[in-house]
N, C-alpha and C positions, 0 to 999 in steps of 0.2 A: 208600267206593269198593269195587268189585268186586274178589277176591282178586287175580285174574288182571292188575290192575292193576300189581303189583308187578316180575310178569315184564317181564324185559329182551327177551323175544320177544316178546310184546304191543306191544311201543311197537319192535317192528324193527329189534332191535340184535344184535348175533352176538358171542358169544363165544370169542375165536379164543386163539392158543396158537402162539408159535418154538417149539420144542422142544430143548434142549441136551443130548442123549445124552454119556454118557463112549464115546467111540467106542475100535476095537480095529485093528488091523493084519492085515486080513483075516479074522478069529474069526468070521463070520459068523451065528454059534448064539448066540455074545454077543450080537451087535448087535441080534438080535432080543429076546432079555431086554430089553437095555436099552429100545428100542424098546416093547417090552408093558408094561415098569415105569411108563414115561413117558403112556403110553396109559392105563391108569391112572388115574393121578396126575388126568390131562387130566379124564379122566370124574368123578373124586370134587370137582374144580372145576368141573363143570357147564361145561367148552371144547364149544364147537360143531366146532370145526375146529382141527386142529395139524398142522402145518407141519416138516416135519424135514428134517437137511440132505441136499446131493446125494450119493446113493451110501452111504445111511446103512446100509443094510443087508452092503452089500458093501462099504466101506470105499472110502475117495476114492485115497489114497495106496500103491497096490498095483501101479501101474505095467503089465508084464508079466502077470501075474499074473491082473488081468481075462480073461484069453485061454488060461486053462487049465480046463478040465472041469470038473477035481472043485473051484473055486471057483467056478465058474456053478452047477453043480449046489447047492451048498451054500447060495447064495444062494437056490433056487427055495424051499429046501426050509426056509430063512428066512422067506421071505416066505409058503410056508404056515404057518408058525407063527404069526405074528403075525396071517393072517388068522383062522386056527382063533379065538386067543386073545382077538380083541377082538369075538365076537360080539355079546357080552353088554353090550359097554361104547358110551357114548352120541357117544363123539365121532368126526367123520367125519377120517381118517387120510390126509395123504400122506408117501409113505415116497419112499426113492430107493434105488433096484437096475440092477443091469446085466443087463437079457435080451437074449437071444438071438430071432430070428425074421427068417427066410428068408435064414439064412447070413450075419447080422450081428450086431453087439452093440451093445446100445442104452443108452446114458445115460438110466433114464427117472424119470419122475414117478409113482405106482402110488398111486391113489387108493381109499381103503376104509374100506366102512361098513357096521356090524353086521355085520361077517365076509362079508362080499360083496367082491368087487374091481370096481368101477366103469368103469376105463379109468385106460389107460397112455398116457403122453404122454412122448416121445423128446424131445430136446434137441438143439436146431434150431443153435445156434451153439459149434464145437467148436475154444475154444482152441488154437493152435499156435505159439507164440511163446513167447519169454524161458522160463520154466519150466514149461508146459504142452504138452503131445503127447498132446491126447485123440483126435486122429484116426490117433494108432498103433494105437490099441483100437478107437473106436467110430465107427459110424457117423453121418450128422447125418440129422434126422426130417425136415427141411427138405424142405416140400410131398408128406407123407406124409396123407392121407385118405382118408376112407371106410375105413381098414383095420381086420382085429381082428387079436389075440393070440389064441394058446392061452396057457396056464396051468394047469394041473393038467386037470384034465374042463371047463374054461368056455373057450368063448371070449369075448373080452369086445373092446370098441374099443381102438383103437388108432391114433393122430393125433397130428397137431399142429392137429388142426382140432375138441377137442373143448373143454366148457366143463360143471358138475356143478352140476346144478339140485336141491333139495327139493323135493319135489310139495306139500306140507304148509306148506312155510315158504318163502313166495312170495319174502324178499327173500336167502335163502341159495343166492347163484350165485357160483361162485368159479373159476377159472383157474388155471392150474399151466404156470411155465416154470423154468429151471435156470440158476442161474449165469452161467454167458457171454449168457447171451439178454436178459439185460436192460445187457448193458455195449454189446451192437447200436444202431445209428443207431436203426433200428424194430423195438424188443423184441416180441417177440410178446403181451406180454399188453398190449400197448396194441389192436396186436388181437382181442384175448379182452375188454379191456373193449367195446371197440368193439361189438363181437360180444352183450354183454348180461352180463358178469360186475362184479359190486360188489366183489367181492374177489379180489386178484390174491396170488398166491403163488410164492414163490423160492425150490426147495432149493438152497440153496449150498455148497460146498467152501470154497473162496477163501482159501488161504495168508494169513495176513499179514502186513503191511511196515509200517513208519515210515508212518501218515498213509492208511493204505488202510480204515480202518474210518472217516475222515469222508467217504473221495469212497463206500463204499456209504451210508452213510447218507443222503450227498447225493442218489446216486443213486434210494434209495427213496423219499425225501422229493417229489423231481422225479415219480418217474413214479404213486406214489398223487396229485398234483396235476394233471400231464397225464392221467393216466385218471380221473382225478375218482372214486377208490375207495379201497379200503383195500390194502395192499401190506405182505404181511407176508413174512418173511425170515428165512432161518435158515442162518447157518453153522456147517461141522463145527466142532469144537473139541478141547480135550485126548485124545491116546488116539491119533490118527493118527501114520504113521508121520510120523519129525522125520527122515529122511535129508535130507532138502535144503532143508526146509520147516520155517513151523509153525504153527500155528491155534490160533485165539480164541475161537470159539463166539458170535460174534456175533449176537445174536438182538434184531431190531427189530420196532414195529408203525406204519405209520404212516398217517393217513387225512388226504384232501386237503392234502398236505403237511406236517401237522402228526402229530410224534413223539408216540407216546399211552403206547407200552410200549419198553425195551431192556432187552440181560438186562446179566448184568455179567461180563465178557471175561474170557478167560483162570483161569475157574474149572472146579476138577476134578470138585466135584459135579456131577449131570446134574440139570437145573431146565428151569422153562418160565417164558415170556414169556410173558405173560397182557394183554388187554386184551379191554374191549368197543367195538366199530365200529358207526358207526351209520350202516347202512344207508339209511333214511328220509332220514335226509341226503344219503347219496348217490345217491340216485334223485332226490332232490329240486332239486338241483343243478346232473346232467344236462339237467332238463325247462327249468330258467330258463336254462343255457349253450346258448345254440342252437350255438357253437362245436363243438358235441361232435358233434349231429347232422350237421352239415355236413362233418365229418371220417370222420364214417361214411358216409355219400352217397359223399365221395370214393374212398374204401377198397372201395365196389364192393358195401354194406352185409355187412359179414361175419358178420351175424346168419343169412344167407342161404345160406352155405356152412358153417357150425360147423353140430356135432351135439350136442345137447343134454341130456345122460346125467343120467336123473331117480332118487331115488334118496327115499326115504322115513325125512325124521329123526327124526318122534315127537317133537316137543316137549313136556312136561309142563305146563309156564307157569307152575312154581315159579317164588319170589322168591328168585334168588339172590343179589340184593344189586347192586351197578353196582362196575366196574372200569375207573375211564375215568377220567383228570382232569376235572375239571369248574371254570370258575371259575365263582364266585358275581358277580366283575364280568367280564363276557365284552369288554367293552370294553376292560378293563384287564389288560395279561398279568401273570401271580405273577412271572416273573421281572423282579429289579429290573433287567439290560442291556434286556431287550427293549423294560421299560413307559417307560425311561428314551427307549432311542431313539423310541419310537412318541412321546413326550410332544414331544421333539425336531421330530418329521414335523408331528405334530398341530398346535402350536405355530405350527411357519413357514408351513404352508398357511393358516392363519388371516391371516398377517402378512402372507405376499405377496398373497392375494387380495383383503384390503384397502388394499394398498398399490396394487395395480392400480386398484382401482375409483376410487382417490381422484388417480390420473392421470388414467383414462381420462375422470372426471365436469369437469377442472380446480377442481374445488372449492375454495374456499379455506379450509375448518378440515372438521374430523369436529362430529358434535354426539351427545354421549353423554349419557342418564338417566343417574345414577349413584345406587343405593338404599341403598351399601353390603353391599348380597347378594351372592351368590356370580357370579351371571351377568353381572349391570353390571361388577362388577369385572373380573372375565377380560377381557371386550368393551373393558375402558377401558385395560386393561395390552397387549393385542393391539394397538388403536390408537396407544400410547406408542410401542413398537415398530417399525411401520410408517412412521413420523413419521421415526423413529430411523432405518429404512434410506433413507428418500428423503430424507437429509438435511435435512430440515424443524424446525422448532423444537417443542417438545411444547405452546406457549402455542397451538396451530394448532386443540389440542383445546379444543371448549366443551363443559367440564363442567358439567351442570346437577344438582342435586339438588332434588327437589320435595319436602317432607314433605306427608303427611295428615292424616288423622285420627286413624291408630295408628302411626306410624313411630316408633321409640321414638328416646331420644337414643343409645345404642351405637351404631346405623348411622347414623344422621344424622351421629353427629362421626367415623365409620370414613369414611362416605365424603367430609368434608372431608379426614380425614388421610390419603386418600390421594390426592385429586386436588394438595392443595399437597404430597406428596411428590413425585409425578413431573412437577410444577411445570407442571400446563395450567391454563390458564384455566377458573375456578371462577365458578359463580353459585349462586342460591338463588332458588327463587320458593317459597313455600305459596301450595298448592294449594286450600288451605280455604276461602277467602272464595267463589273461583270455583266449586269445588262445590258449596258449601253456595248459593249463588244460583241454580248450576243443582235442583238436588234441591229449590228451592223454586219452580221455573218449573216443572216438572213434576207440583210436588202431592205429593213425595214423604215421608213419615210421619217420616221424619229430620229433614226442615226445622219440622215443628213439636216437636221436642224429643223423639221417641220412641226408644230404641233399637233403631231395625228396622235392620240388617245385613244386607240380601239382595243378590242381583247386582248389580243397578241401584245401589247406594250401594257397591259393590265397582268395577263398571264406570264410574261417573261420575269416580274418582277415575285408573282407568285408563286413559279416554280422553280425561281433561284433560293428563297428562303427555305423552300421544304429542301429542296436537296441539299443546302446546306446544313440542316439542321441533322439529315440523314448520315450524312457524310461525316461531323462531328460525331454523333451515335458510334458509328463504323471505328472512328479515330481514339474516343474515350469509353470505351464499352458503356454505351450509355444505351438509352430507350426514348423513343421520340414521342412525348406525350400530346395529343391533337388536340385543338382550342376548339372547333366548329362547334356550333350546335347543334338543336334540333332543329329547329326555325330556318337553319341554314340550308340544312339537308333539304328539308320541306320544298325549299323553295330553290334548290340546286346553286346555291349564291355562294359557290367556293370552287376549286379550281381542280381539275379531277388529275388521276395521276398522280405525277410529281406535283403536287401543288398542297392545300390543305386539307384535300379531302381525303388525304393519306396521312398515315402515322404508325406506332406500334400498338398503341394505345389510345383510343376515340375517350377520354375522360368525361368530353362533357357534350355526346353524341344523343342523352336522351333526355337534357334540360333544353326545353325554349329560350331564345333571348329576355320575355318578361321575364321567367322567373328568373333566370341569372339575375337581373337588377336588385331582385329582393333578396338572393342568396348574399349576395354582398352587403347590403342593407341590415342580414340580417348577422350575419360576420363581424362587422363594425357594434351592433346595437346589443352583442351578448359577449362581448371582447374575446372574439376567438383569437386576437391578435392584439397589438401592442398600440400604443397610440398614436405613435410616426405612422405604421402603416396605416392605420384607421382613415388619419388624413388624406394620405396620398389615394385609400379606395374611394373616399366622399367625391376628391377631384376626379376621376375617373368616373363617379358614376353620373358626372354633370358636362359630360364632356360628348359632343355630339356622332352620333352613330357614322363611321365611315370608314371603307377600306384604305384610304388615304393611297391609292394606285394613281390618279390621276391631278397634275399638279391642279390649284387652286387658281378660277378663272381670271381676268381683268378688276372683277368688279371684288375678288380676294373671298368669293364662297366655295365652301370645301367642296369636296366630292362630296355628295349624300346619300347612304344606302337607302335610305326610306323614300326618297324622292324616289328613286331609281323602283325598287321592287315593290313599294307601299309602306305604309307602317305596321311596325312588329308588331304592335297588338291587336289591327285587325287579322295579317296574315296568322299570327299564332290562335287567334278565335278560329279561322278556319282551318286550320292544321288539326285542332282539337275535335273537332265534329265530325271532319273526315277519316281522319285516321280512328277514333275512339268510336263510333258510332256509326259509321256510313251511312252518314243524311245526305238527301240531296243538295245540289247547289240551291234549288229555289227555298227550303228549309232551312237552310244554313242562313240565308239571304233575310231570309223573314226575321231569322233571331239573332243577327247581328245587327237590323234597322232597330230590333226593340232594344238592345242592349246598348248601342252609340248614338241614338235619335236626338238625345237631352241628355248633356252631361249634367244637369243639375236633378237626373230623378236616380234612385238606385243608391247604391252603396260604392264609393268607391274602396280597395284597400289602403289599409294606412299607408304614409311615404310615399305615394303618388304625388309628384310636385302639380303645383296647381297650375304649374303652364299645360302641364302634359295630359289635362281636366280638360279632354274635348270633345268635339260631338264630331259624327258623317253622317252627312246625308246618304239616302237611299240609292242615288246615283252614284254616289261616290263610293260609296261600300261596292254596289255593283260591278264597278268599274275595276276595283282594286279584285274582286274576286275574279273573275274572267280570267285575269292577270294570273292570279293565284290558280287558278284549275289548269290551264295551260303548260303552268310551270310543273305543277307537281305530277300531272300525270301523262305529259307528254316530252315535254323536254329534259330533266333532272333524274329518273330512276335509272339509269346507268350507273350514275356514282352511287346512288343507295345501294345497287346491288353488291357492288363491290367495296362495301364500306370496311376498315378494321371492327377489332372488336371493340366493344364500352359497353358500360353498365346500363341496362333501362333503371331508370330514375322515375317516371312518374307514372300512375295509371293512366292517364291519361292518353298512353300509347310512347311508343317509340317505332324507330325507321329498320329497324335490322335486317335483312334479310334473311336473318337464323331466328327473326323473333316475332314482332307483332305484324309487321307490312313485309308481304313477298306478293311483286308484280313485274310482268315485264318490261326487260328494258325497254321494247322497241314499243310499247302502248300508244295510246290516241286521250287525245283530252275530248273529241267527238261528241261522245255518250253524254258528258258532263255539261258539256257548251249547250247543246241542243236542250238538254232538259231547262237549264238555265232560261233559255231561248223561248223556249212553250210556255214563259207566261206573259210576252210580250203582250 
């Protein structure tokens, strides 16, 4: 791959930066040291952008004092310091000062890069209640446009109607409001996003109290998700004055609602909150939310009124490495409340939507494959369930198990021991006789004793189980509930037709294979079920992934899906990015190297066995995606198109053709390959 591959600006991610200065009590000459220190700091971390609190220059907690000369003055002569001093340094700067212009004083925002000042943006919503009286000092910007500043020899803009573009680095546009303006019903950078900004910014003050650092986070969390960007935050902290107050230094990063970076509260060193935002995403996100465009239409398009201040950042397109959480299962959160509830959610939407269909069809049983694999079982413990809430008996379930040609005994007697543990109704057919007479009505090389294993002796045995599964349905008015997954679909790894990519009912068509592991994981660890069956899922979920279609070679290794198509957790990393987000293959590529590079850096989720604690290299990730792009969008969207119905289960996208992905059948992986290909 091309060096330039490495870079975090290549693949459209921005390095941004809270900044936690040790603030002063007006020392103004201080603030700006500190200020320069931090700046810095920012630059020798390769920060795009940092973010410092409100009035950082001139201190928040000075009361009166704003409104005396020689602290304005000393402020100016602040903030030429700091402009002097960061010519040289890479990272684009907002600072926060109190100026003066046309007989008022401004709470503002003061944006600066390579020693240039860009534009000053005043602070539209000016506390006056319980312990704030900012409009004893200042004035509010509110529908202040078109205007400039002076400042030393420049004049430069001056608004609440501006937003700060890179000429060079198409997706670094960012927005600047203050403190009170995002606690407003309609913070202003909802219209800055609106406007065309991907990253919104908050110098803050903000005293704090018992429980005020979860409603800003809440706060930030909300509006990087309503403005569909990144929203970074910075509160003053240690060093202001404590007369009636006192401060944290709260410093968050957060993109489409989710916390990426915060710093740690109430510390006296001065540090920065570092994270990388990925832009590409949020441009990518906007385009699919048509919600967002219509809320601009509404708003009067404010791209049409803001002024655009361009400003040239010189990216080098070093590798500086990735600072972003990243999981390796994106399906699955690291932490164990979240993956615990999401298993909870994931779970009963599986339950109720089969508990509907099996009203709405009046059927009188389910009729479940059961192979002993991962996916029959979920689909058979889902069904128990649903059974369980409509009060019905579990005997209502016909479990069928068919063996083959290679099904070994472990699953044959896992999935007896589990069908008589949750006590439905059990059968058996082999499938052998009826295959093997088909594969000899066809002339197929198997039926004369030869070991030929190709589709066709893979398919015959696949779509004898469905149609017999169908055929039972027909015979006991039953309903044919379908095991596949998502990961399946993904990657077209089931038998179209009469085979498993049919059913009445798709139950488990919008969970991945990772999570299935953890659904059951998570079944067993909060006793949805009894403790025979607990055991028999444990063995089940250590029992190695494979369609058991072809018999077990000389040397006695089974068929292996993962051999075969790659491993589930890197194809479901990429099922996730493309379907949730339409990144490129070379982006996807980039952040699946950072996420499987070193299995010993990162988080894994709990119940990951430690064999299954591995790393890929860049080639081998590559390899496996190629693999993956081919599959999903050239070979496999047939059966998507015509898939039954199921529940979507996760955000993180599902395959329906009535729902998140509609593409056609007859597409090219072309587009995908190539782009992949251009970073050779």
């Amino acid at each position: 791959m091309k060096p330039v591959f490495r870079s975090i600006h290549a693949h459209r991610l921005l390095r941004v930066a809270a900044a936690m200065p040790r603030a002063s009590v007006g020392d103004a000459a201080a603030n700006a040291e500190a200020t320069i220190a931090l700046a810095r700091r920012a630059h020798d971390e390769a920060v795009d952008l940092v973010v410092f609190p409100e009035l950082n220059l001139t201190s928040y907690a000075i009361d009166d004092l704003h409104l005396q000369s020689a602290q304005q003055a000393a402020t100016r002569e602040a903030l030429a310091a700091v402009v002097a001093a960061t010519r040289d340094l890479s990272p684009v700067l907002l600072v926060g000062a109190a100026l003066a212009r046309n007989g008022r004083l401004y709470n503002c925002a003061v944006a600066i890069a390579r020693g240039r000042i860009l534009g000053v943006v005043p602070k539209t919503y000016l506390p006056n209640y319980r312990e704030y009286y900012e409009k004893r000092w200042f004035a509010s910007g509110g529908g202040l446009s078109g205007l400039a500043i002076r400042i030393g020899d420049a004049e430069v803009p001056f608004g609440t109607d501006l937003i700060f573009a890179a000429s060079d680095l198409p997706h670094f546009v960012f927005h600047a409001e203050i403190c009170e303006d995002y606690w407003a019903p309609i913070p202003p950078s909802t219209i800055g996003a609106l406007a065309g900004a991907l990253v919104c910014c908050n110098l803050s003050a903000s005293n704090v109290t018992i429980g005020k650092a979860r409603e800003r986070a809440m706060l930030s969390a909300a509006q990087s998700a309503r403005g569909v960007s990144a929203y970074i935050y910075a509160a003053a902290g240690p060093g202001e004055s404590t007369t009636d107050l006192a401060w944290d230094g709260q410093g968050t990063i957060h993109e489409l609602g989710e916390l990426l970076a915060e710093s740690t509260r109430f510390d006296h060193e001065p540090g920065l909150c570092i994270a990388d935002v990925d832009c590409e995403r949020l441009a990518q996100e906007r385009a699919r939310f048509g919600t967002f465009n219509d809320a601009a239409a509404f708003a009067g398009h404010p791209e049409a009124r803001f002024r655009r201040v361009e400003f040239a950042h010189a990216p080098d397109f070093a590798d500086v490495g990735l600072r972003r959480p990243l999981r390796r299962f994106p399906f699955v959160p690291n932490n164990p409340e979240k993956r615990d509830a999401d298993c909870y959610e994931a779970f009963n939407i599986q339950v109720e939507g089969l508990a509907k269909r099996l009203e709405a069809t009046g059927a009188k049983r389910l009729v479940i494959g059961v192979s002993g694999g991962l996916d029959s079982t979920h689909a058979l413990i889902v069904a128990a369930k649903a059974l369980d809430r409509l009060g019905r008996p579990r005997a209502d379930i016909l479990g069928i198990t068919m063996p083959g040609f290679a099904t070994s005994d472990a699953t044959k007697s896992n999935a007896w021991k589990l069908m008589k543990a949750l006590g439905v109704t059990a059968e058996e057919i082999d499938i052998r006789p009826a295959a093997t007479r088909m594969l000899e009505d066809i002339g197929h090389p198997f039926a004369n004793g030869e070991p030929h294993y190709d589709v066709t002796f893979e398919n015959v045995q696949a779509g004898l189980r469905t149609d017999y599964l169908f055929r039972l349905a027909n015979q006991r008015e039953g309903l044919v509930v379908g095991t596949g997954d998502l990961s399946e679909l993904a990657l077209g790894w089931c038998t179209y037709g009469v085979g498993d990519q049919m059913s009445h009912y798709g139950v488990n068509a919008g969970v991945p294979k990772t999570l299935i592991q953890f659904l059951i994981r998570w079944c067993i660890a909060t006793d949805q079920y009894d403790a025979e069956t607990d055991t028999v899922l444990d063995a089940i979920l250590s029992t190695e992934i494979s369609p058991e279609l072809v018999p077990a070679g000389a040397d006695g290794a089974i068929q292996s899906t993962e051999a075969r198509i790659g491993p589930y957790a890197l194809n479901d990393f990429f099922a996730h990015h493309v379907i949730r987000f339409g990144l490129a293959p070379s982006k996807i590529l980039f952040l699946a190297w950072h996420a499987w590079r070193d299995a010993a850096a990162g988080r894994w989720p709990e119940g990951i066995p430690e064999a299954a604690r591995v790393a890929y290299d860049l080639e081998t990730i590559r390899a496996w995606l190629e693999k993956f792009l081919v599959r999903f969008f050239r070979t496999s969207q047939f059966k998507r198109s015509a898939l039954p119905n199921g529940p979507k289960v996760s955000a993180g996208g599902a395959l329906s053709p009535r729902g998140d992905w509609r593409a056609p059948s007859d597409g090219t992986a072309a587009v995908w390959l190539a782009e992949l290909a251009g970073w050779d």
